[in-house]
C-alpha positions as MATLAB code, in Angstrom:
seq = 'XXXXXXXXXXXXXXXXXXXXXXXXXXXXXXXXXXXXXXXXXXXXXXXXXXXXXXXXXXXXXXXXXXXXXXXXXXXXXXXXXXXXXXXXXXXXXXXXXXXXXXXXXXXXXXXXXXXXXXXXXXXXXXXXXXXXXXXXXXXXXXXXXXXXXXXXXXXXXXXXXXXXXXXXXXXXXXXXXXXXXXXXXXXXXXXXXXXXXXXXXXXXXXXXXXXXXXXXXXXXXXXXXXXXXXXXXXXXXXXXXXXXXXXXXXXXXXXXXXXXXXXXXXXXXXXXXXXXXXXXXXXXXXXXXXXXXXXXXXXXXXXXXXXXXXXXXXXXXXXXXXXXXXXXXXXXXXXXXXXXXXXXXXXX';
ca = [
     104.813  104.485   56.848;
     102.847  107.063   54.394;
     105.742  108.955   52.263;
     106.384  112.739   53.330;
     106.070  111.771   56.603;
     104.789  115.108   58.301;
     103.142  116.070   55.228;
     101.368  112.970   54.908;
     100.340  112.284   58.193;
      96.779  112.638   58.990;
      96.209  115.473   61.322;
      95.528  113.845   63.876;
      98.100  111.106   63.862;
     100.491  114.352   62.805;
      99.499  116.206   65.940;
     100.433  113.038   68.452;
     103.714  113.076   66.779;
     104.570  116.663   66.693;
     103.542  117.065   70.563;
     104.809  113.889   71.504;
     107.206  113.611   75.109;
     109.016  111.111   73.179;
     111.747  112.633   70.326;
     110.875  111.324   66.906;
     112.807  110.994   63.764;
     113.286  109.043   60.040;
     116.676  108.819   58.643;
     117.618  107.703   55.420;
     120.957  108.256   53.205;
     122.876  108.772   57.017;
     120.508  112.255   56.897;
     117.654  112.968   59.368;
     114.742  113.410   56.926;
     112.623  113.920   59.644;
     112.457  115.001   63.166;
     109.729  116.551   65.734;
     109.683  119.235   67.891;
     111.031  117.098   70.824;
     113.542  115.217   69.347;
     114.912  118.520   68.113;
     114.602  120.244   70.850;
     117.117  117.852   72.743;
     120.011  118.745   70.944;
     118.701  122.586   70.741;
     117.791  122.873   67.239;
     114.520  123.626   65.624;
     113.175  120.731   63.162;
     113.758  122.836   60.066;
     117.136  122.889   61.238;
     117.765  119.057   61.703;
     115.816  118.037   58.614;
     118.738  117.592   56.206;
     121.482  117.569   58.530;
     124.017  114.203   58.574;
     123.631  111.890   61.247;
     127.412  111.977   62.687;
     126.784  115.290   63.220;
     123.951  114.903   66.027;
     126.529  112.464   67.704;
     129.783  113.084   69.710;
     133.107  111.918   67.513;
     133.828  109.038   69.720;
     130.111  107.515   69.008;
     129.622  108.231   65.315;
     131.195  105.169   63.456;
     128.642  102.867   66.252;
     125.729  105.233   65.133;
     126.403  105.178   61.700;
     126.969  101.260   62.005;
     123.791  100.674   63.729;
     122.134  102.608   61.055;
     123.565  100.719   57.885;
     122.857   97.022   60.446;
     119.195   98.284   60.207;
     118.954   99.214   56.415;
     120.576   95.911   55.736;
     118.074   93.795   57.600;
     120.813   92.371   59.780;
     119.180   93.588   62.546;
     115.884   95.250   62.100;
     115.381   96.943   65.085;
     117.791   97.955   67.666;
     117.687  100.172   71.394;
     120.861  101.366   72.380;
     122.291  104.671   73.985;
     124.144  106.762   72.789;
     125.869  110.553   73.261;
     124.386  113.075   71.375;
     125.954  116.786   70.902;
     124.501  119.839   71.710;
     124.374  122.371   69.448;
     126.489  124.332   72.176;
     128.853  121.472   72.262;
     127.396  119.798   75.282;
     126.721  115.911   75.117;
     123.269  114.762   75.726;
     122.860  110.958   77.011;
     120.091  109.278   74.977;
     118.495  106.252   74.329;
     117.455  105.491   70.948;
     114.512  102.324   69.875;
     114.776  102.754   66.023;
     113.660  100.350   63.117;
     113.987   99.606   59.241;
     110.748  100.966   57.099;
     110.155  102.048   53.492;
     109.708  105.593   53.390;
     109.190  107.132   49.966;
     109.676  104.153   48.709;
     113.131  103.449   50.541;
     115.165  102.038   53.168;
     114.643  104.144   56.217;
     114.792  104.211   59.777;
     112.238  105.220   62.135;
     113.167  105.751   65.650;
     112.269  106.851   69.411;
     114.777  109.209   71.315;
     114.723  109.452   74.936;
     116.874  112.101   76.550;
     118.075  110.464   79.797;
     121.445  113.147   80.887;
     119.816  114.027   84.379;
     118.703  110.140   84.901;
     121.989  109.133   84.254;
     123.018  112.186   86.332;
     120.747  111.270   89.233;
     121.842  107.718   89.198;
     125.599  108.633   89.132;
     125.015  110.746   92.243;
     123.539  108.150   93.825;
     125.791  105.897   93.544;
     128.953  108.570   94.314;
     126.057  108.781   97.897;
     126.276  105.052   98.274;
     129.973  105.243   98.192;
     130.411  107.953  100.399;
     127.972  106.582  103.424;
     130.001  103.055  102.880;
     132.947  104.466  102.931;
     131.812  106.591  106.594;
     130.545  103.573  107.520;
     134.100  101.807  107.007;
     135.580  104.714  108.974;
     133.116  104.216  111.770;
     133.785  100.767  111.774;
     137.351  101.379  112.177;
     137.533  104.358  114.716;
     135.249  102.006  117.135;
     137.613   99.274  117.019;
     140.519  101.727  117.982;
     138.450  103.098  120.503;
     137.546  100.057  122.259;
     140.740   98.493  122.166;
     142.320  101.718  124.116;
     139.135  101.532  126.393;
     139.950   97.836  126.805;
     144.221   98.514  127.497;
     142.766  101.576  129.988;
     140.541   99.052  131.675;
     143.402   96.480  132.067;
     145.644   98.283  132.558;
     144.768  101.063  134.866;
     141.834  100.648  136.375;
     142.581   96.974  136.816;
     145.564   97.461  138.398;
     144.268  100.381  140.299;
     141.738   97.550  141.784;
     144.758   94.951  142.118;
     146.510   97.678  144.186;
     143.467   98.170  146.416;
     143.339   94.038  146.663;
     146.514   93.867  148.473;
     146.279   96.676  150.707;
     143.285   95.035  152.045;
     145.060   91.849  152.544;
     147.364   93.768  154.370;
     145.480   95.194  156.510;
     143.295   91.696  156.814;
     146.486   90.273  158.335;
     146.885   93.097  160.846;
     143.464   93.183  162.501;
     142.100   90.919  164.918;
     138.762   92.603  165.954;
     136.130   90.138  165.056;
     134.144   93.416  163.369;
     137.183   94.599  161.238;
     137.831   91.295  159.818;
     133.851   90.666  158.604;
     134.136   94.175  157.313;
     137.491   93.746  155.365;
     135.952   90.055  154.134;
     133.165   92.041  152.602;
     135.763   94.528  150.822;
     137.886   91.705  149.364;
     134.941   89.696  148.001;
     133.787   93.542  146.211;
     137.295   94.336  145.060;
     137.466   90.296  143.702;
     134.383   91.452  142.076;
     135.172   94.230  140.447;
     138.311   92.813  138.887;
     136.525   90.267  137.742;
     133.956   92.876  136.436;
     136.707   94.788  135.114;
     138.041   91.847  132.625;
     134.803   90.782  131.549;
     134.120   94.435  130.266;
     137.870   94.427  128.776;
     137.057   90.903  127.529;
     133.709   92.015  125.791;
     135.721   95.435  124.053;
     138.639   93.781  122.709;
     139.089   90.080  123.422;
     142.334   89.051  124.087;
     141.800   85.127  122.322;
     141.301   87.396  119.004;
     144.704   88.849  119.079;
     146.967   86.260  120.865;
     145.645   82.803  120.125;
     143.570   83.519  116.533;
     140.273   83.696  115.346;
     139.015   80.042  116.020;
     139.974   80.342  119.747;
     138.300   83.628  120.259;
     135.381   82.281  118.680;
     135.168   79.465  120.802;
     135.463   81.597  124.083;
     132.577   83.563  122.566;
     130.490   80.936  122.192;
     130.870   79.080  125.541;
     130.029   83.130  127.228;
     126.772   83.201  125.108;
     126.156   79.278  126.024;
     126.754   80.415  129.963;
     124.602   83.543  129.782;
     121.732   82.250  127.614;
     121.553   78.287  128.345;
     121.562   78.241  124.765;
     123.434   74.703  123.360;
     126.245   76.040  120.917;
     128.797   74.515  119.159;
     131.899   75.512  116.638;
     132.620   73.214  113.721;
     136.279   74.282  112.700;
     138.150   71.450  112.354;
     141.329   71.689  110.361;
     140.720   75.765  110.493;
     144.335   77.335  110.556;
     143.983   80.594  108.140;
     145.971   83.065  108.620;
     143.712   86.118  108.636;
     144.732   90.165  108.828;
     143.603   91.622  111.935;
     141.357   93.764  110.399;
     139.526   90.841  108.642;
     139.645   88.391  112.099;
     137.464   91.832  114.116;
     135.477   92.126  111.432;
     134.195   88.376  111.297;
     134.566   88.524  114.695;
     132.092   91.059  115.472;
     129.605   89.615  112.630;
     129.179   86.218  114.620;
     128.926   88.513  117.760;
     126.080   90.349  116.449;
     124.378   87.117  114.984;
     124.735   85.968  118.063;
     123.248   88.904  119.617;
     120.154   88.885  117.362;
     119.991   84.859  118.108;
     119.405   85.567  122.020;
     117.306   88.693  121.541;
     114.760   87.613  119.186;
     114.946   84.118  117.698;
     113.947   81.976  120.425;
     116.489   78.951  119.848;
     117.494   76.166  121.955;
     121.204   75.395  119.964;
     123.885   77.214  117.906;
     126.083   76.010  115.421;
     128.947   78.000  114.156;
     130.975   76.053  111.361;
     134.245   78.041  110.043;
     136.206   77.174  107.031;
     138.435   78.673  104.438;
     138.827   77.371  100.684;
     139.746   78.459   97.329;
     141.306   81.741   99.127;
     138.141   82.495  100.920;
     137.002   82.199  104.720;
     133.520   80.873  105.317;
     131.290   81.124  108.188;
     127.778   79.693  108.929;
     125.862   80.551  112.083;
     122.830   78.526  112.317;
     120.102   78.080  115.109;
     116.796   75.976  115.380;
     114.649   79.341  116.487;
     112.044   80.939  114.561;
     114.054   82.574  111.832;
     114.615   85.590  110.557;
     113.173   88.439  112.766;
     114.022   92.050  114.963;
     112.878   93.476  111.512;
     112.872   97.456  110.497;
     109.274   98.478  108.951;
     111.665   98.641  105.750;
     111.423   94.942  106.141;
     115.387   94.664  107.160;
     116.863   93.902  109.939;
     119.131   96.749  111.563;
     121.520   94.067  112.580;
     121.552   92.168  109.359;
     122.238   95.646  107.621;
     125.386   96.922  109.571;
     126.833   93.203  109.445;
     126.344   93.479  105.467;
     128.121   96.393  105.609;
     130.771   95.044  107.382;
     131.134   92.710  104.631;
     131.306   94.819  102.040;
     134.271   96.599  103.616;
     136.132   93.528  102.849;
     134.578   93.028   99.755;
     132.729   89.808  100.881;
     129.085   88.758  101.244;
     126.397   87.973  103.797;
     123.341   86.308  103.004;
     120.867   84.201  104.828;
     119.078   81.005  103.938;
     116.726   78.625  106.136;
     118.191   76.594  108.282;
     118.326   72.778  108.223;
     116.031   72.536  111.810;
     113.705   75.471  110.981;
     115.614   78.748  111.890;
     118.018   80.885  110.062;
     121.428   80.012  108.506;
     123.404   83.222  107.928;
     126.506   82.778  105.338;
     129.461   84.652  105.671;
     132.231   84.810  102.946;
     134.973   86.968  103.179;
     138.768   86.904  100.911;
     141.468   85.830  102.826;
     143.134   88.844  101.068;
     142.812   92.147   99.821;
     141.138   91.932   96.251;
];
């Protein structure tokens, strides 16, 4: 670099600097010997007042012993040429986020450093706000998660309960009155209204069945997931099969619905859209985690967003994430899709 730096710049090389988005400067001694317009103007100075002034004073206190290391590692040749951020200070006292790209040179003859500031506050700001967004809609998403689950199981207990009994109550009052008629008529007639009320029990459960299945609470997760798997089998003549031998975790409730209602979405997307002839659901649990493959022999991934994402996949990610697991998906072994569940057994 030419000594004088501004005053030995060409003009035209001088005017690229000097108008330049980026913030320029050369220190030497620990003093900014040089800065332009830019580079001053992020700390809200003019460059007559930088030029001279020490370098721990463009810096908050808690980062000027790294600046003013990362300076001396650069006049040393231990490192020549380092990008790092750092916080400056305002001249009203404000810290400015940048990121600095500065190297050793001679200038005037001396060790120097010759650098690149970048002011990135509102990109950090931006970023942080985006993130704080991610959190929030996860953490509505969790809450949505939860309220359904508490709604459908009261639906389910009000469908047992009441309206099932309500039916059960209807049941025998036919049968009563079945054993009291003998027109020929009446008794076709009161057939017809047992067979319907027979139905609509039956109706009744499956709809309880589908909201809150009683295998999940009373007998575990591995028995609920069987019963699951021989309804899809019977309503989509689709082969399926659970692999969970030796499976006797002990999950939370919360953690059972949730994996629960993963495979029951997989499966959903499975009968919808993948075209397979056979299922296989293996469950396991190891090194304090539970794992769960569903795999099928259809046509792979598909039911995709124009985002490229499946709505499915996404909401059973999400799911995941409220437990702080994973789901990802893989091909599987006979040409379809393998998706991987891993949840903790416990809270993290």
């Amino acid at each position: 670099m030419n000594d004088g730096m501004s005053e030995g710049l060409d003009v035209p090389f001088r005017g690229i600097v000097e108008q330049s988005l980026a913030g320029m400067y050369v220190i030497q001694d620990e003093v900014f010997q040089y800065v332009n317009v830019t580079f001053a103007g992020m700390l809200g100075y003019t460059p007559d007042e930088m030029t001279g002034m020490h370098l721990r004073q463009a810096v908050v206190p808690e980062m000027q012993a790294e600046t003013v290391a990362n300076f001396h590692r650069r006049i040393s040749g231990e490192m020549p040429s380092i990008r790092y951020t750092t916080i400056g200070r305002h001249r009203n006292g404000e810290p400015v986020h940048l990121e600095v790209h500065g190297s050793s040179v001679l200038y005037r003859g001396r060790p120097a450093v010759v650098g690149v500031g970048v002011n990135i506050t509102e990109q950090l700001k931006q970023q942080h706000a985006l993130q704080a967004s991610r959190e929030r809609l996860r953490e509505l998403a969790a809450y949505i998660n939860t309220m359904r689950e508490e709604q459908r199981s009261r639906i389910a207990r009000e469908l047992h309960d009441v309206v099932g009994g309500m039916l059960t109550s209807m049941k025998l009052d036919i049968q009563r009155i079945n054993r009291r008629a003998d027109d020929p008529e009446m008794k076709a007639i009161i057939g017809d209204l047992l067979h319907l009320a027979q139905e609509s029990i039956d109706t009744v459960r499956t709809i309880s069945e589908d909201l809150r299945p009683g295998a999940l609470d009373h007998l575990g997760l591995s028995s609920a997931l069987q019963a699951m798997l021989r309804q899809f089998s019977e309503r989509t003549e689709v082969a399926s099969q659970l692999q969970a031998e030796g499976f006797e975790a002990q999950l939370s409730q919360a953690r059972a619905t949730a994996t629960y209602r993963i495979c029951q979405e997989a499966l959903t997307n499975i009968a919808r859209h993948a075209g397979a002839t056979q299922v296989i659901l293996r469950l396991e649990c190891s090194g304090g985690w539970l794992n769960v493959e569903i795999e099928d022999n259809g046509r792979g991934l598909a039911s995709l967003t124009p985002t490229g994402k499946s709505i499915g996949l996404v909401s059973m990610a999400e799911r995941a994430r409220e437990f702080g697991g994973s789901l990802a998906s893989r091909p599987g072994a006979a040409g379809g899709t393998c998706l991987i569940l891993r949840l903790p057994m416990e809270e993290h």
